[in-house]
C-alpha positions in Angstrom: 96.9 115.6 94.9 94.7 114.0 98.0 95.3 111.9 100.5 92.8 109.2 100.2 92.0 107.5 103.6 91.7 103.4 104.6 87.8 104.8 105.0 87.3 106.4 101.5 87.6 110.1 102.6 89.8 112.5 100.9 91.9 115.4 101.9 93.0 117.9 99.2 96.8 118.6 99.3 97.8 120.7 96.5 97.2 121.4 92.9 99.3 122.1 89.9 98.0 123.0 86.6 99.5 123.8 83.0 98.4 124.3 79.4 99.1 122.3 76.8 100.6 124.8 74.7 103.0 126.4 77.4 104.1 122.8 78.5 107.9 123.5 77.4 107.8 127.3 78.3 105.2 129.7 80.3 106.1 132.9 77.8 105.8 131.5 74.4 103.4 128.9 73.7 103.5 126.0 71.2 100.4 124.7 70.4 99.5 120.9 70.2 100.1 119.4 66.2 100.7 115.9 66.7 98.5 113.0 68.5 102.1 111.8 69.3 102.7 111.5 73.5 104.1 114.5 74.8 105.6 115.1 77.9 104.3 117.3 80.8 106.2 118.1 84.3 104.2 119.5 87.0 106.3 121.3 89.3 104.3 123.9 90.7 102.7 121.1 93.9 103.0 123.8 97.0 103.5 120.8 99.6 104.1 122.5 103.0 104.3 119.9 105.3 102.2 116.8 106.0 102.5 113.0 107.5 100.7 110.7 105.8 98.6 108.4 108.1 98.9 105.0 108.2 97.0 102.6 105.5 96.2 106.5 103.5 97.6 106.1 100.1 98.0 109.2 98.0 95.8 110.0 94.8 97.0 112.2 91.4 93.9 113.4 89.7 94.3 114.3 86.2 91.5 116.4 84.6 91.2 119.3 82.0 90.9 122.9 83.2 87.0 123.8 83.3 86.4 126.8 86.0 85.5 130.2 86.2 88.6 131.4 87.7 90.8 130.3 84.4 90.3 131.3 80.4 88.0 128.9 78.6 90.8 127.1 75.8 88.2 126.2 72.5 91.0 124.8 71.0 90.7 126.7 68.0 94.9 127.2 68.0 94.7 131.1 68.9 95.1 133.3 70.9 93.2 131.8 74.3 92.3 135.2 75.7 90.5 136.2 72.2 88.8 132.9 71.5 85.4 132.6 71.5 82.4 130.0 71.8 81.9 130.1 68.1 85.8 129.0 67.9 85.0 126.1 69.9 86.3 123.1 68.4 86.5 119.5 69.9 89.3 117.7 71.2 90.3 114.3 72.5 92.9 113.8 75.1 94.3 110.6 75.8 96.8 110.0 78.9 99.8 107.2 78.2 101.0 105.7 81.2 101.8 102.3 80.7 105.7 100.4 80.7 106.2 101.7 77.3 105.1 105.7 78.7 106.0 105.9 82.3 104.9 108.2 84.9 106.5 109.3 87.7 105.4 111.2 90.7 108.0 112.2 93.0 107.3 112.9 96.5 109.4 114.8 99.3 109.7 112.3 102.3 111.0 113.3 105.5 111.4 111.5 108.8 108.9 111.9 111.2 109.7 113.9 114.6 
């Protein structure tokens, strides 16, 4: 999440970030079988405490996982931790948000002092 100034600059907020197969529970995975939309809550945001300047809007970015601080998924449906490059296999990710799939980002607001 960033707060994107009337100018173009940005200011990083806070993150969240979930696999795919751990989207219904963190201790036993279920991996992806169906192109079918899915849904995914993010509830993890560690918002502190922060007023929004005037004319700022706020940005979700959605992306996959690619750093060197997290395990490498090849999407080869095993175990992530023992997967490989060889088990590398491709996969295609497609993001519904339209009136049939809603989104919805909900947002603390206070009052200001």
């Amino acid at each position: 999440m960033y707060e994107i100034g009337a100018d173009g600059s940005s200011i990083v907020l806070s993150s969240d970030l979930i696999r795919a197969r751990y989207r219904e529970n963190a201790r036993a995975p279920k991996p992806v079988r169906t192109k079918a939309p899915l849904r995914y809550d993010f509830e993890h945001f560690t918002f502190v405490s922060r007023q929004i300047r005037k004319d700022n809007r706020l940005r979700l970015v959605i992306t996959p996982i690619n750093s060197i601080y997290n395990e490498k998924n090849y999407n080869s449906g095993a175990v992530v931790a023992n997967e490989t490059l060889q088990d590398a296999r491709p996969v295609t990710v497609t993001l519904f948000h339209d009136h049939a799939h809603p989104s919805a980002l909900f947002v603390p607001v206070g009052q200001p002092p």
